[in-house]
C-alpha positions as CSV (number, residue, x, y, z in Angstrom):
1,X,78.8,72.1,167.5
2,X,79.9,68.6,165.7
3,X,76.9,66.1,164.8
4,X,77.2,62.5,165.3
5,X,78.0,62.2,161.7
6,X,80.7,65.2,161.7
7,X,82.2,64.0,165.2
8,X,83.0,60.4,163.0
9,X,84.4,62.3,159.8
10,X,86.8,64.4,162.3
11,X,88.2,61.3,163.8
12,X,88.7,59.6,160.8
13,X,90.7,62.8,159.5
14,X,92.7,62.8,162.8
15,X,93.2,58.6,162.3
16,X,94.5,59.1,159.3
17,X,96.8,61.4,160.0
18,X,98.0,60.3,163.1
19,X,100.0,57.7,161.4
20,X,101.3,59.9,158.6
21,X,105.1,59.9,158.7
22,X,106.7,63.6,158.5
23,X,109.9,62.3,156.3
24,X,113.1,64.0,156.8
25,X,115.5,64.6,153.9
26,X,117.6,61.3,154.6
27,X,113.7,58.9,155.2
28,X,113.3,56.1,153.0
29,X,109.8,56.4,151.0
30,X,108.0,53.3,151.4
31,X,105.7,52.7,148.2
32,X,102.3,50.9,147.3
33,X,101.5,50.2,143.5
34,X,98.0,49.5,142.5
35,X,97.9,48.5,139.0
36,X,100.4,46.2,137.5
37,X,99.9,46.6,134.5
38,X,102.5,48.0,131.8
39,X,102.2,51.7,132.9
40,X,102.2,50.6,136.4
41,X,105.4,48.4,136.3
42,X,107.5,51.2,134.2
43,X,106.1,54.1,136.5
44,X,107.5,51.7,139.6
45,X,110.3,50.9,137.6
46,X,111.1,54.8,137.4
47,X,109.9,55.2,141.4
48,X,113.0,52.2,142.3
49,X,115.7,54.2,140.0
50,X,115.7,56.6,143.4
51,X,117.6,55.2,146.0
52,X,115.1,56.3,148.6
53,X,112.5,54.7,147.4
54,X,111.4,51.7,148.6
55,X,108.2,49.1,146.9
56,X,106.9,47.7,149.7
57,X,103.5,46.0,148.5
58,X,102.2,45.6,145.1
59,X,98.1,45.0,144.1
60,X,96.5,43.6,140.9
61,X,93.6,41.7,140.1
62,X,95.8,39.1,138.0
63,X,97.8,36.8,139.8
64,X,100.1,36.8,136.9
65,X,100.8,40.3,136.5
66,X,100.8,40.3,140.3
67,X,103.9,37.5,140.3
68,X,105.7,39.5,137.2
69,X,105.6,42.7,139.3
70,X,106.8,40.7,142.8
71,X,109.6,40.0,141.0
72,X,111.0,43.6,140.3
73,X,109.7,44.2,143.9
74,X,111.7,41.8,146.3
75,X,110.6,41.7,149.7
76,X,107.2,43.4,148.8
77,X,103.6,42.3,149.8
78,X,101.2,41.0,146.9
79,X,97.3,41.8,147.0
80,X,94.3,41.8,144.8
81,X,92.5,44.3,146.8
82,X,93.8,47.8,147.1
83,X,92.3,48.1,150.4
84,X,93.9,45.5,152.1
85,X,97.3,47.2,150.5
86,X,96.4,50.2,152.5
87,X,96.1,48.8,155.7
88,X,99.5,48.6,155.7
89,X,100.8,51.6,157.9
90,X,104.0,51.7,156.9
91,X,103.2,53.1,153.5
92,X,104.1,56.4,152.8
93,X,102.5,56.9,149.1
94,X,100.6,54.8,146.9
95,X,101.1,55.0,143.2
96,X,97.8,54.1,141.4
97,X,97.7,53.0,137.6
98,X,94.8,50.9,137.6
99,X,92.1,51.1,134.6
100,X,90.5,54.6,134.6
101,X,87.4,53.3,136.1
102,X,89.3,52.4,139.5
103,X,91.3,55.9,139.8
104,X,88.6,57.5,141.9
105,X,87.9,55.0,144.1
106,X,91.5,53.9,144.9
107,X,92.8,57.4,145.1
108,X,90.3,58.7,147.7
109,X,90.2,55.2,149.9
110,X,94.3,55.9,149.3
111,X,94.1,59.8,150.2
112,X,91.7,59.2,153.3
113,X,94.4,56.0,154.7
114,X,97.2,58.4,154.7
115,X,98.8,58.0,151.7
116,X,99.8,60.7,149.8
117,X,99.3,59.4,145.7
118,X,100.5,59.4,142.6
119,X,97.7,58.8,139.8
120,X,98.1,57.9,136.4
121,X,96.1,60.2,134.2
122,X,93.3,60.7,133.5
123,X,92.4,61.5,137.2
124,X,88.4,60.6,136.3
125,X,86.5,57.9,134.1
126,X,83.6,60.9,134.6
127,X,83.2,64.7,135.3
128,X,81.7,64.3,138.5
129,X,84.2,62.2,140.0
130,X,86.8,65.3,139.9
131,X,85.8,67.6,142.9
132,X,85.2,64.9,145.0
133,X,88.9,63.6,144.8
134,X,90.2,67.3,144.8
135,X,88.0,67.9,148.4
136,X,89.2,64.8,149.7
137,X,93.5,65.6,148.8
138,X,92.5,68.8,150.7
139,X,90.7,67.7,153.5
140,X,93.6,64.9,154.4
141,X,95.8,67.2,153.3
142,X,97.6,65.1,151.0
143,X,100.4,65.6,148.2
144,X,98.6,64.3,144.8
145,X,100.5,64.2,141.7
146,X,98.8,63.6,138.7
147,X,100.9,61.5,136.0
148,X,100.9,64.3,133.4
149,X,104.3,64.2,132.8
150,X,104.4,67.2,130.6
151,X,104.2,69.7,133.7
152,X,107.7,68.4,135.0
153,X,109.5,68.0,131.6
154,X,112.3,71.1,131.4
155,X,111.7,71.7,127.9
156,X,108.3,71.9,128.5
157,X,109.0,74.4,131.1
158,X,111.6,76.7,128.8
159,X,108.5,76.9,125.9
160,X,106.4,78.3,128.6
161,X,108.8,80.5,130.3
162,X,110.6,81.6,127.7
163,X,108.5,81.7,124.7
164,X,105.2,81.2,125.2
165,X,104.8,83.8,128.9
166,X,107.4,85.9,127.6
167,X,105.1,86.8,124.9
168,X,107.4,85.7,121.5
169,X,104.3,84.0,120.6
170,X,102.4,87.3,120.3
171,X,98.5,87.0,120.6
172,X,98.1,83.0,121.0
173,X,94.6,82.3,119.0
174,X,94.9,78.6,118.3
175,X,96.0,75.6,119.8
176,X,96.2,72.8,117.7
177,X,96.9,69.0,119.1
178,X,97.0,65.6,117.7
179,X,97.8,62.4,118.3
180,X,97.5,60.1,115.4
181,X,98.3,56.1,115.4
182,X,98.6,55.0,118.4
183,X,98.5,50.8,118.6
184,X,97.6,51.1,122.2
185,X,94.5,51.4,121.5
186,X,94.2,48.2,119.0
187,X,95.6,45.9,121.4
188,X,94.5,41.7,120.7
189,X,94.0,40.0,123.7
190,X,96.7,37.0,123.8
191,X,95.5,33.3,123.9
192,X,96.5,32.9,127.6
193,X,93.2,35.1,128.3
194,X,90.6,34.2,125.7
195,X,89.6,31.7,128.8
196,X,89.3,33.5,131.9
197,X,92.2,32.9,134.1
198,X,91.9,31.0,137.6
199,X,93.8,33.4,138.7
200,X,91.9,37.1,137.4
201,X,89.3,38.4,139.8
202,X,86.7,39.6,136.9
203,X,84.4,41.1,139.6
204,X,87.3,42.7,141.0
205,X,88.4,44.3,138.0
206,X,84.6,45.6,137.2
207,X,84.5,47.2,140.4
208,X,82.2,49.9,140.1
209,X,80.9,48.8,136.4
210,X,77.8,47.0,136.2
211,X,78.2,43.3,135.4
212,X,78.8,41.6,132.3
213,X,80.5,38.3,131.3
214,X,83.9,37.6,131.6
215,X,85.3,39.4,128.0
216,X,88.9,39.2,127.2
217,X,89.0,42.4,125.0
218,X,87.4,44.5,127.6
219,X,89.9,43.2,130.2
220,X,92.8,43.6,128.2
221,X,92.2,46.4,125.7
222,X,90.0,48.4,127.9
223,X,90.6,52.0,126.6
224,X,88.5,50.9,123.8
225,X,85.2,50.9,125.8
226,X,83.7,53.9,127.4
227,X,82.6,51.7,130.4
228,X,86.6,51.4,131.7
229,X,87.9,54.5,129.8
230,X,87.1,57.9,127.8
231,X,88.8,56.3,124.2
232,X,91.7,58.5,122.8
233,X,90.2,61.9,124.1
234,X,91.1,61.2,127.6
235,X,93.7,59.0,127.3
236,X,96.0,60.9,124.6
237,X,94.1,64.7,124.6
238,X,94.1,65.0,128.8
239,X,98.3,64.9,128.5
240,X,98.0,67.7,125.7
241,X,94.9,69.8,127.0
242,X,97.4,70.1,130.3
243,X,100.4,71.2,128.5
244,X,98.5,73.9,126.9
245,X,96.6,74.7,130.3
246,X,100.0,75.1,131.3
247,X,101.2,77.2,128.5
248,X,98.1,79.5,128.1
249,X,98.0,79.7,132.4
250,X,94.2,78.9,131.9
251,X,91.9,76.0,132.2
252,X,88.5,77.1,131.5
253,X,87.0,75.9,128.8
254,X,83.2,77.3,128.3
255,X,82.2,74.9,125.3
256,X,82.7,71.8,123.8
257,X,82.0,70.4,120.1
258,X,83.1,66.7,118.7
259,X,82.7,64.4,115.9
260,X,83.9,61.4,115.2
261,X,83.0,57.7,115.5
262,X,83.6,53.9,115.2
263,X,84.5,54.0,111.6
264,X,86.4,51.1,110.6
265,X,87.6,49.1,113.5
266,X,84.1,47.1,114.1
267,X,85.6,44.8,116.6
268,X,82.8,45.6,119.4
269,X,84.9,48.8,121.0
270,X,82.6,51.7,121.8
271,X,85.2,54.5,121.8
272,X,85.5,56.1,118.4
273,X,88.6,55.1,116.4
274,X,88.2,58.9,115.0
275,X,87.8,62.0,116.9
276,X,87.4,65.7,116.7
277,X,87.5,68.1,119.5
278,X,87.3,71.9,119.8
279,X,87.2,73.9,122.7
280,X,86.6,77.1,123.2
281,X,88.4,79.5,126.0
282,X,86.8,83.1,127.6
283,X,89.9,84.9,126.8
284,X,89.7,84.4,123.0
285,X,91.1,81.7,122.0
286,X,90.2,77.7,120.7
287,X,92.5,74.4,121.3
288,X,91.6,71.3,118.9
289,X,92.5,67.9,119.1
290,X,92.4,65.1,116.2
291,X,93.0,61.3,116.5
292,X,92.5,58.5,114.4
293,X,93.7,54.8,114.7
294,X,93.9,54.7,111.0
295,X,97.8,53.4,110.3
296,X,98.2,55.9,107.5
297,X,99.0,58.8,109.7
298,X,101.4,58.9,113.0
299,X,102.7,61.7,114.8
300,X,101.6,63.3,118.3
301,X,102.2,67.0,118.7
302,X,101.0,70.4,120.2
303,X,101.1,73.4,118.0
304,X,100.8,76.8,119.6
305,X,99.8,79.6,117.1
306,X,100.7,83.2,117.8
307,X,100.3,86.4,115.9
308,X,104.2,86.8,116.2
309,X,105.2,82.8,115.6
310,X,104.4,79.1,115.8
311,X,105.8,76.4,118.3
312,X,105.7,73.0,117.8
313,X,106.6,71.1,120.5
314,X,106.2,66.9,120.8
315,X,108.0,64.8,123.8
316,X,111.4,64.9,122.2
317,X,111.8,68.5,121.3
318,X,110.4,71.9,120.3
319,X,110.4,74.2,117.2
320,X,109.9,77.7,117.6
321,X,109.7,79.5,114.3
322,X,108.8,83.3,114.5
323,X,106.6,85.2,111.8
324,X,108.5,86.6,108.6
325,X,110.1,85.1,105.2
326,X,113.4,84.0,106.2
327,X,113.1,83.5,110.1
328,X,115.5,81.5,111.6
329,X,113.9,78.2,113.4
330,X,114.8,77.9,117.4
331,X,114.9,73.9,118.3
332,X,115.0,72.5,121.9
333,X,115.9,69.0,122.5
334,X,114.5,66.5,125.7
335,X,117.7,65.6,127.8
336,X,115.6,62.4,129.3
337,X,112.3,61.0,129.7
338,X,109.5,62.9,131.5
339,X,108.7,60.7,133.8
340,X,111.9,60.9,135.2
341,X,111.6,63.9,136.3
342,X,107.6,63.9,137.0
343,X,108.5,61.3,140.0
344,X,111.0,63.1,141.3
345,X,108.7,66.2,141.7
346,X,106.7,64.3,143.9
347,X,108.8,62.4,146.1
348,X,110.4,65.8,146.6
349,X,107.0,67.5,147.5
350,X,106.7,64.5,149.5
351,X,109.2,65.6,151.8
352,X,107.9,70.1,151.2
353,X,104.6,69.3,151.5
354,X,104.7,71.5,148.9
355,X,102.1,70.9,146.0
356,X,103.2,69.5,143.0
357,X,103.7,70.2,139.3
358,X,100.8,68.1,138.6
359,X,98.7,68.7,141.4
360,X,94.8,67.1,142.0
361,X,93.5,69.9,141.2
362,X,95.6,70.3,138.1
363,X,94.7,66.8,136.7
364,X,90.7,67.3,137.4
365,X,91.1,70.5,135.4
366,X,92.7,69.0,132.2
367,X,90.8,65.6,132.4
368,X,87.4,68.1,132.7
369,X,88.1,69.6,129.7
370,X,89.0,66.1,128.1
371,X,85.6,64.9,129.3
372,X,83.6,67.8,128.0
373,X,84.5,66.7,124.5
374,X,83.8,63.4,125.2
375,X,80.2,64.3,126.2
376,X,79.3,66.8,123.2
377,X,80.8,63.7,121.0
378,X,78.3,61.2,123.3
379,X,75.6,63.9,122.8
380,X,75.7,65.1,119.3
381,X,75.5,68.7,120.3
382,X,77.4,71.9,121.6
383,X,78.3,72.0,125.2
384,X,78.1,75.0,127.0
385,X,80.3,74.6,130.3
386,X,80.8,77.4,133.5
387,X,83.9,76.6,134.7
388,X,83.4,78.5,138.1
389,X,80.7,76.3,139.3
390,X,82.1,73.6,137.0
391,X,78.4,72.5,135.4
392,X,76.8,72.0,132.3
393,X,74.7,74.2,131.0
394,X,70.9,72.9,130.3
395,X,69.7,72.8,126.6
């Protein structure tokens, strides 16, 4: 028997749905973006290259990015609150690349409206935040694709098949990332916002973070401050933690270790310019990731180490290079940007209901383990994780 409080959940399930369009294979798709920011506007960019597609409403908290967006989005609604952009019934999916700190909230206000969603990584600013979102996909049964572009990317999907599952690897101990140099994460605020803007909605944008005054940096470079994002670990590791999830079919970490720190870019960010990660798997092997915003080093790839070979593989190609003096090196080359192909996944599982290459569950998975080294950095000590119940483990 249904309490008062179950009896309201139920019908707001069965609201929901009710206005949920079943597409057919010929429907037009009509799409929400939350986030107009630069990932935002190339992700809709990618969206409008199907003809199907249709951007129907657009939200930011700046007017200005809001009016560059409207632009590339004739005909389509403008907003500075994401809910009022989902009160809009025609929408079919909403594609949310907001700060990290909004993903949960807009996702599962998104998820329980209707929409099915398409969230820029990582799917969580914390570890808690991840079940939540997954029960909420289920229970509205939505189609969730996290933006981990990897899982759709073809040469991707050859190294796993091919190499990697069909065991040319041998016995896969290590799994070595990096991501090294990456100016995203030294952006300068420009003059037009060292004065707040009439026009930017600071509360808005803090959401869920406690206050603080109006601060250009943490507006504009907000990956560098653990308040709005996890640093480089979630931002650049959750994309290569997933494509080795992938590989290895296994996403269970069971402990965490991390150094690292703010060591020379003393410009008030609280995510370390240099990390170190190392995670540990049940079925005997460790994946590590490095970073450092130091300009002497560039270069972002994933190195799988077998007993029988090594594959290097980055976003433009792979290198397969089997054990023994002599042995011939295997290269794959990307036909097109992943993205590409990571949309079109979705719009087609939009119409399957089939779940998709980057499912909800997926993302929370890969941004979980991306978290756990985030915390044994934060704590100064080894983390010990069950991944079944998906908890820490007391000191």
């Amino acid at each position: 028997m249904l309490n008062r409080r179950d009896l309201f959940r139920t019908a707001a399930v069965f609201s929901a749905a009710s206005y949920q369009r079943i597409l057919g294979a010929n429907d037009r798709i009509n799409l929400g973006l939350v986030g107009a920011g630069d990932r935002g506007s190339f992700v809709m960019s990618v969206f409008q290259k199907n003809s199907s597609v249709d951007v129907k409403a657009v939200c930011d908290v700046y007017g200005t990015r809001l009016d560059e967006a409207l632009t590339k989005a004739k005909g389509a609604k403008g907003f500075n609150d994401h809910r009022k952009l989902l009160e809009m019934k025609e929408l079919d999916a909403v594609l949310v690349a907001t700060p990290d700190h909004w993903h949960a909230g807009c996702a599962i206000d998104a998820v329980r409206a209707g929409k099915d969603v398409y969230c820029e990584k990582p799917l969580t600013l914390k570890i808690e935040e991840g079940p939540r979102i997954v029960k909420e996909a289920r229970i509205h049964d939505r189609v969730f694709q996290v933006g981990m572009q990897q899982r759709s990317g073809p040469h991707y999907m050859k190294a796993r098949d091919e190499y990697i599952q069909a065991g040319k690897l041998g016995k896969i101990t290590l799994a070595r990332t990096w991501w090294h140099g990456n100016s995203y994460h030294l952006r300068k605020a420009p003059p037009a916002l060292q004065t707040q803007p009439s026009n930017l909605d600071w509360a808005r944008f803090l959401g869920p973070v406690k206050w603080r005054e109006y601060d250009p940096q943490q507006y504009y470079n907000f990956r560098a401050y653990l308040d709005f994002g996890g640093g480089q670990v979630t931002d650049l590791f959750t994309h290569w933690i997933d494509a080795v999830h992938m590989f290895m079919k296994q996403d269970d970490p069971i402990s965490a270790s991390a150094a690292g720190g703010v060591y020379n870019y003393k410009d008030g960010r609280t995510a370390p310019d240099t990390i170190n990660v190392l995670l540990e798997y049940p079925k005997e092997w460790t994946a590590t990731f490095e970073a450092t915003l130091a300009p002497g080093i560039q270069g972002a790839a994933i190195e799988m180490c077998g007993t029988e070979g090594r594959l290097l593989i980055s976003r433009g190609q792979f290198e397969f290079t089997p054990v023994g003096r002599g042995a011939k090196t295997e290269i794959v080359k990307a036909e097109r940007e992943l993205t590409i192909d990571h949309v079109e996944n979705f719009l087609d599982c939009m119409r399957t209901r089939k779940r998709p290459n980057g499912d909800v569950y997926i993302g929370h998975r890969s941004a979980q383990a991306s978290h756990l080294g985030n915390i044994a950095y934060l704590q100064k000590r080894q983390i010990h994780f069950d991944p079944v119940r998906e908890e820490i483990q007391p000191l």
